[in-house]
C-alpha positions in Angstrom: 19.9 8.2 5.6 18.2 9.3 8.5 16.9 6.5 11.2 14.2 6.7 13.5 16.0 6.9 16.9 12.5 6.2 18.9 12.4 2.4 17.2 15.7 1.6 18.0 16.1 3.3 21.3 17.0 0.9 24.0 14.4 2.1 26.3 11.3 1.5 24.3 11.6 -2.3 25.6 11.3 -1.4 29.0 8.8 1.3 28.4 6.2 -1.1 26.8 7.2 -3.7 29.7 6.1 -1.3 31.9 3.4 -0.1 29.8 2.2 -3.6 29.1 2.7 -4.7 33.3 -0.1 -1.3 33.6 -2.6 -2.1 31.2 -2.5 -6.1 32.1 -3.8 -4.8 35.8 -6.1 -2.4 34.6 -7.6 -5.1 32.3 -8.8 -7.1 35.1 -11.1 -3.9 36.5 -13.8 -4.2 34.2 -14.5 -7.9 35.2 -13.8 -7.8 39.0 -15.8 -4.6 39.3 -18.9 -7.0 37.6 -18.2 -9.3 40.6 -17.8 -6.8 42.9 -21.2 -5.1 42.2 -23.3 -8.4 42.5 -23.0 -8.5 46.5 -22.0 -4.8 47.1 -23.8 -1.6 46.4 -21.7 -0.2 43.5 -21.8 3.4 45.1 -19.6 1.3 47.7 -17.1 0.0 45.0 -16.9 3.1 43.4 -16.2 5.5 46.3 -14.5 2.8 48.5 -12.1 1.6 46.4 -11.1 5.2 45.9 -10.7 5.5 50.0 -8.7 2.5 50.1 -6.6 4.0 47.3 -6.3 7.6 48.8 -4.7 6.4 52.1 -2.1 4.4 50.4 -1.3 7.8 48.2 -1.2 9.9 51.3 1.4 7.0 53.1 3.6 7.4 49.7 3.4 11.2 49.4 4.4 12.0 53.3 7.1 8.2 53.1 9.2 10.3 50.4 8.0 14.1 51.4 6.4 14.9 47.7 6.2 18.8 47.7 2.3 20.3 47.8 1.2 21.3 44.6 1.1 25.0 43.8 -1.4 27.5 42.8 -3.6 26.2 39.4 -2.2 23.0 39.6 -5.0 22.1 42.5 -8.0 22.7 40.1 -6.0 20.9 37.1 -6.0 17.8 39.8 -9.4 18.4 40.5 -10.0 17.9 37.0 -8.2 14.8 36.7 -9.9 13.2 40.1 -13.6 14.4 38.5 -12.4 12.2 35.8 -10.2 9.4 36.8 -10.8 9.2 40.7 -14.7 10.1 41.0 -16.3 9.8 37.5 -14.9 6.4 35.9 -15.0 4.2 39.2 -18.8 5.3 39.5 -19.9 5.5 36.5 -18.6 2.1 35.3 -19.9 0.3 39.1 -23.3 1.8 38.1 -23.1 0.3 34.5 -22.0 -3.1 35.3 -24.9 -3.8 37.7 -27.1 -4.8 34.4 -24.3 -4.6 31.6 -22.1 -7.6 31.2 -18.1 -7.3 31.5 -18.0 -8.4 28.0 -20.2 -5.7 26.3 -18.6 -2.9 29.3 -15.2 -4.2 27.2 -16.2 -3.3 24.2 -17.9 0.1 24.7 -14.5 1.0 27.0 -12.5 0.0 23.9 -13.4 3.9 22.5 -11.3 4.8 25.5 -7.8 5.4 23.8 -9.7 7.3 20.8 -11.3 9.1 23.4 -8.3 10.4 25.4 -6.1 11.3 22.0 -9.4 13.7 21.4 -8.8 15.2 24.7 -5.3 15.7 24.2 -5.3 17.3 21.1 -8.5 19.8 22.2 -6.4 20.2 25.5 -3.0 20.6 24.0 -4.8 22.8 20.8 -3.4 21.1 18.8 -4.2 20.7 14.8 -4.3 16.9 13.6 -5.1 16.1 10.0 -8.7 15.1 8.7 -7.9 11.7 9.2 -7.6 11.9 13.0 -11.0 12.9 13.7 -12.6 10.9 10.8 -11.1 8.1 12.5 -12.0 9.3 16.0 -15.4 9.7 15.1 -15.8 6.2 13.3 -14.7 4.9 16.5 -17.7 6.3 18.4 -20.2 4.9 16.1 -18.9 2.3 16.2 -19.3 1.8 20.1 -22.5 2.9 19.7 -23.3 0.3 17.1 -22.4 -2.0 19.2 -24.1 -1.3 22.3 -27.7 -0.9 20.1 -27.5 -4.4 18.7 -25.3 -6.0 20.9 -28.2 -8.0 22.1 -29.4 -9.5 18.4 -31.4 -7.0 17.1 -31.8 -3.2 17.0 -33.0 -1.5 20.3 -32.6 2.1 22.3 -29.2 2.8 24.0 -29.5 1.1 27.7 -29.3 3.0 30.8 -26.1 1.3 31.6 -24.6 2.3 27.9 -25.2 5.7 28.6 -23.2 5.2 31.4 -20.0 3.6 30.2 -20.0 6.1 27.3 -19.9 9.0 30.4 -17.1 6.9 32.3 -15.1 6.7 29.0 -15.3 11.1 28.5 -14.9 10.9 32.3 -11.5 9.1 31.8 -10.5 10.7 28.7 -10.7 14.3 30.2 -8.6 13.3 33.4 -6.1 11.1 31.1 -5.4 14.6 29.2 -5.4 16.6 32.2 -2.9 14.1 34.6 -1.1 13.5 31.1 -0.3 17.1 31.2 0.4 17.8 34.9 2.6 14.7 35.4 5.1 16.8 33.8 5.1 19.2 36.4 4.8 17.2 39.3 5.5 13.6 38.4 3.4 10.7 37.4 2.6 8.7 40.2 2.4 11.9 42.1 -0.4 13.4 40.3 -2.4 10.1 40.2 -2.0 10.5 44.6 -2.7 14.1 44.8 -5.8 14.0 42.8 -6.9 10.6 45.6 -6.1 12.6 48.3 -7.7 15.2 47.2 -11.1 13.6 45.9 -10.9 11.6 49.4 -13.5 13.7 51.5 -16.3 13.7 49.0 -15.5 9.5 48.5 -15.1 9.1 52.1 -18.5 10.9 52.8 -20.0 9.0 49.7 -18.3 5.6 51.1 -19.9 6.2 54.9 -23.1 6.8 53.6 -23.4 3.6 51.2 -22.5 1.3 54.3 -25.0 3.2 56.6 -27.7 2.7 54.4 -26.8 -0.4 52.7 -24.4 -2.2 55.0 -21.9 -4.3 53.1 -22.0 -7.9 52.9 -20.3 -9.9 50.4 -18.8 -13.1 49.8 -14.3 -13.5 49.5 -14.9 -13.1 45.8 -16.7 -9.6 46.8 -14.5 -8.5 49.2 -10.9 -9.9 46.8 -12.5 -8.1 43.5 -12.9 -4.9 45.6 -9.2 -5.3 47.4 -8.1 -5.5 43.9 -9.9 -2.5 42.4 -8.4 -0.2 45.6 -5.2 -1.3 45.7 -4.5 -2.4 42.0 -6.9 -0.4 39.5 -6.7 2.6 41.4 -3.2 2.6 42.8 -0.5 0.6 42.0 -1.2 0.1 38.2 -1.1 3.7 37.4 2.8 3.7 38.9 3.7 0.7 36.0 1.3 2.6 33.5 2.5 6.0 33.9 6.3 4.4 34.8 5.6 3.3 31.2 4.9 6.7 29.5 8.1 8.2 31.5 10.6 5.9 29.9 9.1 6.5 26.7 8.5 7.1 23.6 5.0 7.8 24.9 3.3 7.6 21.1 4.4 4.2 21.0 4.0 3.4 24.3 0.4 4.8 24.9 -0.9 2.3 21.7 -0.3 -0.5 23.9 -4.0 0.5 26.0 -5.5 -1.0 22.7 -4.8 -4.6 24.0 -6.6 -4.0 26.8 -10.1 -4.5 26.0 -9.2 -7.9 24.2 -7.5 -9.0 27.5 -10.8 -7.7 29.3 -12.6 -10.1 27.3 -10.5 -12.8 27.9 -11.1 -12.7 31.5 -14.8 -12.2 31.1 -14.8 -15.3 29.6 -12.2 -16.9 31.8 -13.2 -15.4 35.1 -17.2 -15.0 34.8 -17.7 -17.7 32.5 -19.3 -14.9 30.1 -20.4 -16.3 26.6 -18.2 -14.2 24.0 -20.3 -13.5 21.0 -19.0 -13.2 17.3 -20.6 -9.6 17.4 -18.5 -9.3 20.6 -16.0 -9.9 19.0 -16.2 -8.2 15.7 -17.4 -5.0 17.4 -14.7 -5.3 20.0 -11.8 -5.6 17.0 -13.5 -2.9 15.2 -13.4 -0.3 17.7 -10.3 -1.3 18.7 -9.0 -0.7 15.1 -10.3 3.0 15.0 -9.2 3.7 18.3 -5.7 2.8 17.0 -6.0 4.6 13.9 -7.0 7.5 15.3 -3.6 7.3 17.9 -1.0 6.8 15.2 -2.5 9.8 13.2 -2.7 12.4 16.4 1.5 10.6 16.0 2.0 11.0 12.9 2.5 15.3 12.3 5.0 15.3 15.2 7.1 12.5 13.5 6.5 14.1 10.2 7.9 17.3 11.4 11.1 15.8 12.8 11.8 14.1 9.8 11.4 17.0 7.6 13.7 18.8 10.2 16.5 16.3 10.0 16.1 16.2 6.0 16.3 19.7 5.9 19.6 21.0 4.3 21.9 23.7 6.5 21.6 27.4 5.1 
């Protein structure tokens, strides 16, 4: 009888530890960039914390002498910082000036849905039916959500639009720096693509603080030292750590906990009142989102097991 090796292997307990340690810090971004934004000008949080991040990356690259990419590989981490570094930071500061964490959660829940789109388009790949039927009941039902979030039907919000762009933003760079860590490593490509979006962030970061100086409180100034250092740094070595060890189908399902730990916070942290249609709409999207993961899965397992059925000739 054949067994499924990628259950039983020993490292899939210390791949989702690792994968679990990654999204735990990156579920504390949506919340702490909400506090963030209320003192300092969220152009400032975006491109800042992106700063911070790319000086770190540039002391790790030259600490353990990381070989310059080559050739292509600069525009495909171009790609992923347009994505990860520039668009989803921004985006998401701009959103969360009017949007609560809460609702931000939710909408960001169509994230791993998102990114297993981007994958299969980027990979050209050909998932069954069921994959984008699942991947498009996902989207409306984000959408859904953000029209009657607040008790009754009205146009998409200015800061909806927003999230929705952060969450193709992310998506596209996930795929992209999913791809090119193969070739040049995983945290590596996270700190290539900061050092690399650093001049436009810096210039972006110098003039925030010359027009709008920044002030803020210690909750201000801790949320932003955790977005640099945390949400844009050192989680992505425990996240992508996690999708190294492996298996990364299984491993990459465990983003779906993260918008339920986001709302947790929200409620913990800014004292957020979680709504039943929060948390129905949360669950539901959540739902698709996984759905649509474990069928993009599903043809690559399928295939195997055929293989390993399949008699010698």
């Amino acid at each position: 009888m054949p067994t499924d090796l990628s259950i039983r292997s020993p490292t899939l307990g210390r791949g989702l530890l690792w994968g679990m340690l990654g999204v735990t810090a990156f579920s504390f971004t949506v919340p702490f960039t909400h506090v963030a934004v209320e003192t300092l000008s969220p152009v400032f949080v975006g491109a800042g914390r992106a700063v911070v991040a790319a000086v770190l990356a540039a002391i790790a690259l030259i600490a353990t002498r990381q070989p310059l990419p080559r050739g292509r590989q600069w525009v495909r981490l171009a790609i992923v910082a347009a994505g990860v570094v520039v668009g989803f930071p921004m985006l998401t500061s701009l959103a969360l000036t009017t949007a609560d964490a809460s609702h931000g959660a939710v909408v960001i829940a169509l994230l791993p849905a998102a990114t297993a789109v981007a994958a299969v388009v980027r990979g050209r790949e050909r998932p069954a039916r069921s994959f984008w039927l699942a991947a498009a009941l996902g989207a409306v039902a984000a959408l859904a959500f953000a029209v009657v979030h607040g008790g009754g039907f009205a146009p998409l919000q200015g800061s909806d639009l927003l999230l929705l762009g952060a969450v193709v933003a992310a998506a596209i760079g996930y795929a992209e720096g999913g791809m090119l860590s193969r070739e040049l490593g995983s945290w590596q490509t996270v700190s290539w693509a900061l050092v690399l979006a650093s001049p436009l962030m810096v210039a972006l970061t110098a003039g925030s603080a010359l027009t709008d100086p920044p002030t803020a409180p210690w909750e201000g100034w801790l949320s932003f030292a955790y977005l640099s250092v945390i949400s844009m740094f050192l989680g992505f070595f425990a996240w992508y750590r996690g999708l190294a060890i492996g298996p990364m189908a299984q491993v990459s399902q465990v983003q779906l906990v993260q918008p339920v730990l986001t709302l947790l916070w929200a409620a913990i942290i800014l004292r957020e009142n979680i709504t039943a249609l929060t948390v129905v709409g949360g669950f539901v999207v959540i739902a698709c989102a996984g759905f649509a993961v474990r069928t993009r899965a599903r043809p690559d397992g399928a295939v195997a097991r055929d293989r390993t059925r399949a008699p010698a000739r």
